[in-house]
Wavefront OBJ file of the C-alpha trace (Angstrom):
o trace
v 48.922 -30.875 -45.669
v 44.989 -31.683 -45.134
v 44.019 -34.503 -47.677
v 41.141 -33.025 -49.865
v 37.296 -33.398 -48.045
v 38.447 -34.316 -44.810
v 35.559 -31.875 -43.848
v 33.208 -34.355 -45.822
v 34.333 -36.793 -42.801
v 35.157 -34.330 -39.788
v 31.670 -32.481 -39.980
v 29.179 -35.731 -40.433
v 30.933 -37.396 -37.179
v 30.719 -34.051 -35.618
v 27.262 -34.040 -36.083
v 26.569 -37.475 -35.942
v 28.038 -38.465 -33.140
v 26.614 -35.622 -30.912
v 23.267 -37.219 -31.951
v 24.364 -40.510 -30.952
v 24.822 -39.491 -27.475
v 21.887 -37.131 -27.149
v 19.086 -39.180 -28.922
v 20.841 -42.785 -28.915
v 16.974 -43.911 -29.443
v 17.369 -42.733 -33.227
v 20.150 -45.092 -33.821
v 19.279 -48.362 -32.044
v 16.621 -49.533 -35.153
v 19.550 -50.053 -37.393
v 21.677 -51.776 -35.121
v 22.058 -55.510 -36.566
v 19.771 -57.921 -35.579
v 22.315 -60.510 -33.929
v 23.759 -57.081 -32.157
v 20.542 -55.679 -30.678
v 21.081 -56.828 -27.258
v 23.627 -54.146 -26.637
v 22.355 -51.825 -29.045
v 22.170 -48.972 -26.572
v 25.799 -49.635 -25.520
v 26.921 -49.643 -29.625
v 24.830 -46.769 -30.136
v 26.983 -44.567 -27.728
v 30.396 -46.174 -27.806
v 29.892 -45.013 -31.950
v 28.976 -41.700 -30.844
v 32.099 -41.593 -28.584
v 34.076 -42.664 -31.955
v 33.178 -40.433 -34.043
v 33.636 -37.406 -31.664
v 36.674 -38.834 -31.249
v 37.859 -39.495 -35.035
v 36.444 -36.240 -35.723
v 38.546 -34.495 -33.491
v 41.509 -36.452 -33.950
v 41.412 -35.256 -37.951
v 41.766 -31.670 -37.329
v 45.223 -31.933 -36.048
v 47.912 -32.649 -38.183
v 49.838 -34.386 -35.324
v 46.720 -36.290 -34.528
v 45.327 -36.836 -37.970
v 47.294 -40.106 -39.067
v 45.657 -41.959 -36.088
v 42.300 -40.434 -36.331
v 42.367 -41.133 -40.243
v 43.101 -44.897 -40.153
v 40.170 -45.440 -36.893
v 37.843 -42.920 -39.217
v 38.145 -45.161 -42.020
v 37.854 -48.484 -39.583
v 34.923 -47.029 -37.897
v 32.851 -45.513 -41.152
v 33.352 -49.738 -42.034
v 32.503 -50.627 -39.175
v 29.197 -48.992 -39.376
v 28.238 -49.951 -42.887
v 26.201 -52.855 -41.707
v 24.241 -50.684 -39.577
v 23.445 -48.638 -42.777
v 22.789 -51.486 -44.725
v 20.073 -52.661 -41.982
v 18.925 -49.167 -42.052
v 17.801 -49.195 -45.925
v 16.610 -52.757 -45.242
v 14.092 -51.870 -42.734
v 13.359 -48.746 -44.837
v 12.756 -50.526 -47.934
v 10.448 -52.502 -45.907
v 8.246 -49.659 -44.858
v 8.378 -48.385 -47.892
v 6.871 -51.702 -49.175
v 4.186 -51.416 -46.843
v 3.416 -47.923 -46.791
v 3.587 -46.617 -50.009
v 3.488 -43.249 -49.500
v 5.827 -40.567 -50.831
v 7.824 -39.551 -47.351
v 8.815 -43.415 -46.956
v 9.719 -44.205 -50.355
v 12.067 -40.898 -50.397
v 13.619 -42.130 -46.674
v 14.471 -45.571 -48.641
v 15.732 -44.180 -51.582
v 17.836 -41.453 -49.530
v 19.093 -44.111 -47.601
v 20.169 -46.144 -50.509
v 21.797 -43.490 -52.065
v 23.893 -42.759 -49.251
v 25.338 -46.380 -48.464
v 28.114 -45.878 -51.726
v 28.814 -42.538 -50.850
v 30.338 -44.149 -47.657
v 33.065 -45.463 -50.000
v 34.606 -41.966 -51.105
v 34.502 -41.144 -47.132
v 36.405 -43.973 -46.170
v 38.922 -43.047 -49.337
v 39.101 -39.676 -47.752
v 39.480 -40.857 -43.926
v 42.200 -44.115 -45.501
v 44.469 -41.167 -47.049
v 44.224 -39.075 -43.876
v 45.553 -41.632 -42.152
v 48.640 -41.926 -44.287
v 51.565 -39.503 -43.628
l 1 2 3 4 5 6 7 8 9 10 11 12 13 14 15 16 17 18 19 20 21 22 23 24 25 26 27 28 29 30 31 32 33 34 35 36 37 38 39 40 41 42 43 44 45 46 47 48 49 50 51 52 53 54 55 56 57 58 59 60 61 62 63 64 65 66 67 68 69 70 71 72 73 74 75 76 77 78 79 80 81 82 83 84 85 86 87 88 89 90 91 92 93 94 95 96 97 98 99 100 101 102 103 104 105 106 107 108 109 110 111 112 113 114 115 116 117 118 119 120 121 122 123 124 125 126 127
C-alpha cells in the first residue's frame, strides 16, 4: 500500500533534482559556508539523490529503501535551506523591495513544511 503524499515527495525530487543536474549554478548559493569548496560536487551528487529516492518510491519493492534515504536526504539538505532563507533574509534587508521580501518569506515558509515530507518519506520507508 502507498503511504498517503508520497507524491508530495516523489514529484519535488523529480523536479528538483533534474534542476540540480541541469542548472547546478542555482543551487551552489545555499550550499553551507564551511561546504562551499565542493559545492558543485554537493550540488550534483543531491541531484543524483533525489532522482534516485524519487524513483526508488514508486516501487513497492523498492520503496522501503528509497523511503528511509528520502527522509535521510530531505535532512540532509535542511541546512542548505536554512542558508538559503539566511542569505534571502539578507537581501531582503538590503533591498527592500517587494520581489525579495516575498523570496524570503517563501523561503521561510517552506523550511517546516520539510518536516511533514520527511514524515511522509520516514513511513515509506517502513514496511
Amino acid at each position: 500500500m502507498e503511504p498517503r503524499g508520497l507524491p508530495l515527495v516523489i514529484v519535488p525530487f523529480a523536479v528538483s533534482g533534474v534542476i540540480h543536474l541541469v542548472r547546478p549554478e542555482t543551487f551552489e548559493p545555499i550550499v553551507p559556508k564551511p561546504l562551499r569548496e565542493w559545492s558543485r560536487e554537493l550540488v550534483l551528487a543531491s541531484g543524483v539523490a533525489e532522482l534516485a529516492c524519487a524513483a526508488g518510491l514508486l516501487h513497492p519493492r523498492t520503496r522501503p529503501a528509497a523511503g528511509l534515504a528520502s527522509a535521510a536526504l530531505l535532512t540532509a539538505v535542511w541546512p542548505a535551506n536554512a542558508q538559503m532563507s539566511v542569505d534571502l533574509g539578507r537581501r531582503a534587508n538590503r533591498r527592500r523591495d517587494a520581489k525579495s521580501l516575498t523570496a524570503f518569506a517563501v523561503s521561510l515558509a517552506r523550511l517546516p513544511l520539510q518536516v511533514p515530507l520527511i514524515k511522509i518519506a520516514w513511513a515509506a520507508g517502513r514496511p
